[in-house]
C-alpha positions in Angstrom: -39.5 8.9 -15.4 -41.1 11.8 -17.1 -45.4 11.1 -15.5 -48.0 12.9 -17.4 -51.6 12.2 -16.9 -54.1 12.8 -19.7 -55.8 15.7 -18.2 -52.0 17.6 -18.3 -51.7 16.2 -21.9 -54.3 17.5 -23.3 -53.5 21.0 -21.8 -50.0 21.2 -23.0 -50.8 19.5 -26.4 -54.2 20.6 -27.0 -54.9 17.0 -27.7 -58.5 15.7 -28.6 -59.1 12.0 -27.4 -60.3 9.8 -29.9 -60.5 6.4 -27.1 -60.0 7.0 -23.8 -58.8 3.6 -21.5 -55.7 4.4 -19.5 -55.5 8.0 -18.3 -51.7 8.5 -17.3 -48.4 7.6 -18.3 -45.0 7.4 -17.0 -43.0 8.0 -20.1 -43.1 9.4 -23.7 -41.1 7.0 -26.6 -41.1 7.6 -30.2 -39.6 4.2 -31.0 -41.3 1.0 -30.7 -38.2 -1.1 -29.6 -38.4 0.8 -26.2 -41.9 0.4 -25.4 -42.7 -0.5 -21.7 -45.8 -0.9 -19.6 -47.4 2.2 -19.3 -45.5 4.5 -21.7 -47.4 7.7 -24.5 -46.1 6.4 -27.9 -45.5 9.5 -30.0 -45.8 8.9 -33.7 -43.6 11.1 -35.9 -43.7 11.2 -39.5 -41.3 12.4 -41.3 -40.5 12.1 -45.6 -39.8 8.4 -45.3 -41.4 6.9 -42.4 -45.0 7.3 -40.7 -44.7 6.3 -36.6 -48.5 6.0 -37.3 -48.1 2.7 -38.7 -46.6 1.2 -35.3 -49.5 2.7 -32.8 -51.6 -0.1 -33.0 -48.4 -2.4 -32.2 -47.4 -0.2 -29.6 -50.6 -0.5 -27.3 -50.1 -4.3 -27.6 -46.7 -4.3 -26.2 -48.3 -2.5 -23.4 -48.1 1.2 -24.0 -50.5 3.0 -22.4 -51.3 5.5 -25.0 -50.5 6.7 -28.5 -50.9 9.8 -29.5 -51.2 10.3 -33.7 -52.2 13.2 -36.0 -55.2 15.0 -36.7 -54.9 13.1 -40.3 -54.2 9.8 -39.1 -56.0 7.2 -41.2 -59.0 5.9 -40.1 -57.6 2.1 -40.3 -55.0 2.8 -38.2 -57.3 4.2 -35.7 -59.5 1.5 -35.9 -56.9 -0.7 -35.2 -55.6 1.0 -32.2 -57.0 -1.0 -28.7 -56.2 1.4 -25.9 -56.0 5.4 -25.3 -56.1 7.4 -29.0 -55.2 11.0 -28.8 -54.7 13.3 -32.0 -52.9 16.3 -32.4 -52.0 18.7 -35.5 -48.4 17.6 -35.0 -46.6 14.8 -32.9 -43.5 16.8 -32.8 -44.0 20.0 -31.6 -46.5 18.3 -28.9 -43.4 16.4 -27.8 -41.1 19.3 -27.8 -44.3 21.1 -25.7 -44.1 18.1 -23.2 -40.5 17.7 -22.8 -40.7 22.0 -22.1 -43.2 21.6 -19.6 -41.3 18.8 -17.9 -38.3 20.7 -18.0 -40.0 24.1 -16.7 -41.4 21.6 -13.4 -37.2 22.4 -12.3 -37.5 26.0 -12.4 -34.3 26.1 -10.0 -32.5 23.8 -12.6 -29.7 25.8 -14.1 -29.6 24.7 -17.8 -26.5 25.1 -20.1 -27.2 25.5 -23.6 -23.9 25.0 -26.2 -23.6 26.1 -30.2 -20.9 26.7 -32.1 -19.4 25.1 -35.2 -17.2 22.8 -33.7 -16.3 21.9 -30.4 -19.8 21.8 -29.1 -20.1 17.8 -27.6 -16.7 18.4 -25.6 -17.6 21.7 -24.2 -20.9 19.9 -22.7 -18.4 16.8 -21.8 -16.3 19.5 -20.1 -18.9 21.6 -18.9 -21.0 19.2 -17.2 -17.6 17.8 -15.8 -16.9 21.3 -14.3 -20.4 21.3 -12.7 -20.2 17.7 -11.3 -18.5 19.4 -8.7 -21.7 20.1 -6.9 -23.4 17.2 -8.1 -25.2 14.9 -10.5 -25.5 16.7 -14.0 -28.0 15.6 -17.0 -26.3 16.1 -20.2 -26.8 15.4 -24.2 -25.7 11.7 -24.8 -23.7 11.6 -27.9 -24.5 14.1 -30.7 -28.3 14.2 -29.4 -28.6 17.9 -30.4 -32.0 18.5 -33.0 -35.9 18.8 -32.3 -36.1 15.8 -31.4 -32.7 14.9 -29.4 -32.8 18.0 -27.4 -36.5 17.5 -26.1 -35.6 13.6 -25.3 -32.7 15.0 -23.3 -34.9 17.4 -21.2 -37.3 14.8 -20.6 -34.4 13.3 -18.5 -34.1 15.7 -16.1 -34.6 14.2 -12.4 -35.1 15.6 -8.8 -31.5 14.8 -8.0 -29.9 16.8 -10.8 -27.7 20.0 -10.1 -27.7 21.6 -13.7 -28.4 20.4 -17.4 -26.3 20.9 -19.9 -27.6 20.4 -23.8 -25.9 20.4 -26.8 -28.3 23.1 -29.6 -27.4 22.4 -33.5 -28.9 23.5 -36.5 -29.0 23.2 -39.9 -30.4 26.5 -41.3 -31.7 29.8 -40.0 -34.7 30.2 -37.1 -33.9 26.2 -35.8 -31.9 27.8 -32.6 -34.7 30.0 -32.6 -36.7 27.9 -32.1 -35.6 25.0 -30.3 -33.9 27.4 -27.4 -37.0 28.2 -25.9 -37.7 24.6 -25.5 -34.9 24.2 -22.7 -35.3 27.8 -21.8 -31.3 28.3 -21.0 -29.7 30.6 -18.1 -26.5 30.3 -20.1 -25.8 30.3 -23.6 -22.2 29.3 -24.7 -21.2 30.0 -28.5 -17.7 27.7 -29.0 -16.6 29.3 -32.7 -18.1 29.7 -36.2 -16.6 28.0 -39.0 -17.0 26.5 -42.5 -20.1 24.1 -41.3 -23.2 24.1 -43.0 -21.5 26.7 -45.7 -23.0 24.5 -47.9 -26.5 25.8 -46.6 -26.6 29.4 -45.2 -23.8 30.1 -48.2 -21.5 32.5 -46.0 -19.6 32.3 -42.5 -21.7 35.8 -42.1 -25.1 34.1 -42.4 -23.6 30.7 -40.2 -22.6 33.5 -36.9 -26.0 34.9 -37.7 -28.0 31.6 -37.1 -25.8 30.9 -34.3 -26.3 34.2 -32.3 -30.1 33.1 -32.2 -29.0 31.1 -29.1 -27.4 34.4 -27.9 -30.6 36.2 -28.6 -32.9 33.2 -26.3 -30.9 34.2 -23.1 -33.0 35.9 -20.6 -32.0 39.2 -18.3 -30.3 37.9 -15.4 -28.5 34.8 -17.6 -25.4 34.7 -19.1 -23.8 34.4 -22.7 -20.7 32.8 -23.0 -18.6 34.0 -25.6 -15.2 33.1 -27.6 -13.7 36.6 -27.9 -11.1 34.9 -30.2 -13.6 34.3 -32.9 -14.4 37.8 -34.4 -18.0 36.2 -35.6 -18.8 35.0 -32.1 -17.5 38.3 -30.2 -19.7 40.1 -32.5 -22.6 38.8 -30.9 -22.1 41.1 -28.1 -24.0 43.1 -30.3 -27.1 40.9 -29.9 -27.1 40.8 -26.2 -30.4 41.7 -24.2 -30.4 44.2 -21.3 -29.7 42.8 -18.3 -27.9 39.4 -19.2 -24.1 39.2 -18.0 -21.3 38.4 -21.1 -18.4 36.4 -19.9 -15.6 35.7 -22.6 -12.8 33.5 -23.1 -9.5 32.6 -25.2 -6.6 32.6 -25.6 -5.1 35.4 -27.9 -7.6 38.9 -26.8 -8.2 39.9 -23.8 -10.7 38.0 -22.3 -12.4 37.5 -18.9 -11.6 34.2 -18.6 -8.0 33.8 -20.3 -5.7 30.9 -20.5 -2.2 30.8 -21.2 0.9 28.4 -20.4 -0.1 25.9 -22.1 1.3 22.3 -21.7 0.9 19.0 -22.7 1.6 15.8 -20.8 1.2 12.4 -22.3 -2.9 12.4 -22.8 -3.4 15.6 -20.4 -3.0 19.1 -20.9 -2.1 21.9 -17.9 -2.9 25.7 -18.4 -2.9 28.7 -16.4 -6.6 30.7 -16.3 -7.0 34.7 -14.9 -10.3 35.7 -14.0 -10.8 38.4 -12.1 -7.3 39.3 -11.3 -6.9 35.9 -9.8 -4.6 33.2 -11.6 -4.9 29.6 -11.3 -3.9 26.4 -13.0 -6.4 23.7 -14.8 -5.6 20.2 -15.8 -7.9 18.2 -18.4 -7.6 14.9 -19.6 -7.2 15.7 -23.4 -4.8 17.2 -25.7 -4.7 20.3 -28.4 -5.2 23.7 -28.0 -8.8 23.8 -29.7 -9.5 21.6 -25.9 -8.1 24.2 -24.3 -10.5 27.2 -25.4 -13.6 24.6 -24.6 -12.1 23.8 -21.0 -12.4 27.7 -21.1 -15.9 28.2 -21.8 -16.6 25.5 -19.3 -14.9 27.1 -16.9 -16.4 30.9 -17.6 -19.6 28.7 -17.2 -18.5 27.3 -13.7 -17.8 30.6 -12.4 -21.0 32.0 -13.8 -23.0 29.4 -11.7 -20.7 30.9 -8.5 -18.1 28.0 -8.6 -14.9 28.4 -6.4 -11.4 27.3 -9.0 -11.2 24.7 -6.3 -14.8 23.6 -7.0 -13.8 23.4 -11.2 -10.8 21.7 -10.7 -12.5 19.1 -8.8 -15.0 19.2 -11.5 -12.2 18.3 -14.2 -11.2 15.3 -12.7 -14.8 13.5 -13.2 -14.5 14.4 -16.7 -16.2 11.7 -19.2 -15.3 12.0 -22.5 -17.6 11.4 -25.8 -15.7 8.5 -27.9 -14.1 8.9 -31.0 -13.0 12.4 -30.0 -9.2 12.6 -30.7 -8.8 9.0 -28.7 -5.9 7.7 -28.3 -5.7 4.2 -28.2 -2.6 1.0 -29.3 -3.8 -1.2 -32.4 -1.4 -3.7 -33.0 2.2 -2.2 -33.2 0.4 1.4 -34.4 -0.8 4.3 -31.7 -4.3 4.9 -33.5 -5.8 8.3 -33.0 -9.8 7.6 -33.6 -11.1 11.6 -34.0 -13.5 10.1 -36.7 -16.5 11.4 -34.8 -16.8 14.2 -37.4 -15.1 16.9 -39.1 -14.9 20.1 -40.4 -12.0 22.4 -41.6 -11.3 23.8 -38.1 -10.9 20.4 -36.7 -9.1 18.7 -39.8 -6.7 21.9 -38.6 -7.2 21.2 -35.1 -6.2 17.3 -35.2 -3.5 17.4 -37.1 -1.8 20.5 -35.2 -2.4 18.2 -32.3 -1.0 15.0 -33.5 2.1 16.7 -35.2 2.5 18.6 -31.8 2.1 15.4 -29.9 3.9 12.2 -32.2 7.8 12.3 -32.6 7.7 9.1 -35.6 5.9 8.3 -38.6 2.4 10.2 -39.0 -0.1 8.5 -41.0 -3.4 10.3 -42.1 -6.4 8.5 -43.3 -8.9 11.1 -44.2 -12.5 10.7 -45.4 -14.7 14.0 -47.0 -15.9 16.4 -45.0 -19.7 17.5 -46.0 -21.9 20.4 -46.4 -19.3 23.1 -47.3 -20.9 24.3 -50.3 -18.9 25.9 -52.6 -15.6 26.3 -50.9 -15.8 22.3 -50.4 -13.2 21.7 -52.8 -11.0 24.5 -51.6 -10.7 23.3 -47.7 -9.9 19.7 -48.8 -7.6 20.4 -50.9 -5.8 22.8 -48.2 -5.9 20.1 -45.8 -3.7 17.8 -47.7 -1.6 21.1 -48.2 -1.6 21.1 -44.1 -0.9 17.6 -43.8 2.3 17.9 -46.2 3.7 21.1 -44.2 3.2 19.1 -41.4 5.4 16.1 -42.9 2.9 13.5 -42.7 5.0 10.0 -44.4 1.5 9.1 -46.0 -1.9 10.5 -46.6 -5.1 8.0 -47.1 -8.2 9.4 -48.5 -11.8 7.9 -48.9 -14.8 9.5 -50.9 -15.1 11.8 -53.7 -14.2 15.2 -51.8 -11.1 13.3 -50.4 -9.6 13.1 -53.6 -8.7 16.8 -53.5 -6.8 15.9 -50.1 -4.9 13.8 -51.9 -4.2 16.0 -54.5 -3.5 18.8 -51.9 -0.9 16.3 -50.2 0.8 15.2 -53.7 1.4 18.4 -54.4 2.8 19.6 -51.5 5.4 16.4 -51.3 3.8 13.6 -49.1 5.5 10.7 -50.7 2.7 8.1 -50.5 -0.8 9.2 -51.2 -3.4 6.6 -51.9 -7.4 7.6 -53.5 -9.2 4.8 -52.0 -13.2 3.7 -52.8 -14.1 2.0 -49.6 -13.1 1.1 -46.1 -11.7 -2.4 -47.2 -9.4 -0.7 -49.7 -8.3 1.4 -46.8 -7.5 -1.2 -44.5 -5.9 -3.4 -47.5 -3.2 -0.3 -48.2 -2.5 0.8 -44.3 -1.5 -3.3 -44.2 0.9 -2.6 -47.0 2.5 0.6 -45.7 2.4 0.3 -41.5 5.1 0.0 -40.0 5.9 -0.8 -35.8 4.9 2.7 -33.4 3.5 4.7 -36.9 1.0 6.8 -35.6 -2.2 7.0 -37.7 -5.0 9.8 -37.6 -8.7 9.0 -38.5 -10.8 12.1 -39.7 -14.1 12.5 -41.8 -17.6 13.8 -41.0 -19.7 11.2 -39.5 -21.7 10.1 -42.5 -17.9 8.7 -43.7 -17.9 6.1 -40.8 -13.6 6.5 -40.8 -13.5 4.1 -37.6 -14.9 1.1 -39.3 -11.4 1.3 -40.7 -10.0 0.5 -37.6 -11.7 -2.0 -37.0 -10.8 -4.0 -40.2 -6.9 -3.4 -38.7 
């Protein structure tokens, strides 16, 4: 566990002490359910919810410490039985911890990923690739903000060979600033789509707050580029001296290029050149949008001085985030769970995929996908127009932008469209319209929670 004694916190954090009892710790929380013996309790605040009011519990679960703002109110203080330290703000002292934790591996090689899609299965893929050589920390889930990315570096052990972490953001200057937190070797930019339209207003704006990871990577790293993506091979552009550019894809020419693309049941073989040299690459996933992260995981393998043998290796201890394109049998239906999130690239993506991959009836239940601003309307209502070119027998929407999926799939000639208001309703009209081996594909952005529909199934 990540040990700090109070002397090193107050140096990093330019803490003051306000009681002093126990004078080292062996962990840093920020949520009172996983308070041990010994632990710093970290008390955000944040527009609806002040950690402050928990310090006083913490200390009597057994935490060693809490540490609270400058501003912290003097009752809470007073209530708080154990070691007190105050800082102007609980956050950046955690990301200023987790930095210095991270910077005690200075031989670590760390992997940072952005893009607009595609980013948790190019660390899935990329940290399988590096497994090769050994044990490699990555983001759990979707862990991937101010506070997820610090909490990942704070994992970072003795016995770990590389660390790969997922970098979002939300607006302009959060890359920015959250890069230098992890301090990356390698910087991997996956695409840039419609995400977050609905914030930075154009796709111009979106590449420019993504090529702030670009701009963190320091001479002698590496930035990994999709040179199929004219916003992300741009970004040459914002290169500094002295740091190497790999790309990859499909369609340009690229240093790492893959080709020969086929599917097998649940696993996909492809052909890579690099270097002259071609070899083949088997994952355990399907759709071409896998492919091109499998190929930024595998520039980033050969960056790090990986042998193909090495990566292939690598491939086999892949371990997959759920609810990404998962394939699994409900029933008499083959259920497709890709409900993880979505965007229009990867409504695009999935059903290419399934229509590539399922012979019978296709069945889409599709949910809204957010923060695309003004061309919201647009993109859902093109992806019932995909879904009807792609001969779907019935179309399922859920929320107010999924309306315009339906109306994008009734007018291009899907014969059974259904508007539904919940997950129940859902459930209630796949029971009316399933039939035995129909194969059904859940989609929405995360906030639509589509897989609690297969669960009422």
């Amino acid at each position: 566990m990540p040990a700090f004694n109070l002397e090193e916190v107050q140096a990093i954090t330019n803490a003051s002490v306000y009681a002093k009892e126990k004078e080292t710790f062996c962990d840093l929380v920020s949520d009172t359910r996983k308070i041990s013996d010994g632990v710093l309790f970290l008390a955000f605040k944040g527009e609806r919810f002040n950690g402050e009011d928990f310090a006083a519990e913490a200390l009597q679960k057994g935490a060693a410490g809490v540490m609270v703002s400058r501003d912290c109110a003097p009752e809470i203080l007073s209530a708080c039985k154990g070691t007190v330290l105050q800082v102007e703000d609980t956050l950046q002292a955690y990301q200023q911890l987790a930095h210095n934790w991270r910077m005690r591996f200075t031989n670590l090689p760390v992997i940072a990923i952005t893009g607009s899609n595609g980013k948790t299965t190019t660390k899935d893929l990329t940290a399988a690739v590096l497994s090769a050589r050994g044990p490699v920390l990555k983001t759990q889930a979707n862990f991937n903000n101010e506070i997820g990315l610090p909490m990942t570096l704070l994992g970072i052990r003795e016995e770990h060979t590389a660390a790969v972490v997922e970098i979002g953001m939300r607006g302009f200057h959060q890359i920015e600033a959250m890069a230098p937190i992890a301090e990356p070797q390698i910087g991997i930019v996956t695409n840039v789509g419609e995400t977050h339209m609905e914030l930075l207003g154009s796709l111009e704006n979106i590449a420019k707050a993504k090529a702030e990871l670009v701009e963190a990577i320091p001479a002698g790293g590496t930035v990994i580029l999709n040179a199929d993506n004219k916003y992300v091979a741009g970004m040459r552009d914002k290169v500094k001296a002295g740091v190497r550019v790999l790309t990859f894809g499909l369609e340009q020419e690229a240093d790492v290029r893959g080709d020969a693309i086929e599917t097998e049941g649940q696993t996909t073989k492809f052909v890579v050149t690099y270097q002259k040299e071609r070899q083949e690459y088997t994952i355990a996933m399907v759709g071409r949008h896998n492919v091109y992260n499998a190929l930024a995981a595998i520039a980033a393998g050969f960056a790090l001085g990986l042998t193909a043998a090495e990566i292939r290796q690598g491939l086999q201890n892949l371990e997959a985030t759920k609810m990404r394109f998962e394939c699994k049998k409900v029933k008499e239906w083959n259920v497709v769970n890709d409900a993880y999130n979505a965007s229009p690239m990867s409504m695009t993506a999935a059903i290419n995929t399934l229509s590539e991959l399922t012979k019978g009836r296709k069945i889409a239940v599709m949910g809204d996908m957010l923060e695309l601003g003004s061309v919201s309307v647009e993109a859902h209502r093109h992806v019932g127009e995909e879904l009807a070119q792609h001969h779907f027998a019935a179309v399922i929407t859920r929320g107010e932008m999924g309306n315009h999926i339906a109306d994008g799939a009734s007018k291009g000639g899907v014969p059974a469209v259904f508007r539904c208001a919940s997950h129940e309703e859902a459930a209630q009209r796949l029971h009316e319209i399933l039939q035995p081996e129909d194969t059904i594909l859940f989609k929405g952005s995360r906030g639509m929670q589509m897989e609690k529909i297969i669960d009422l199934l």
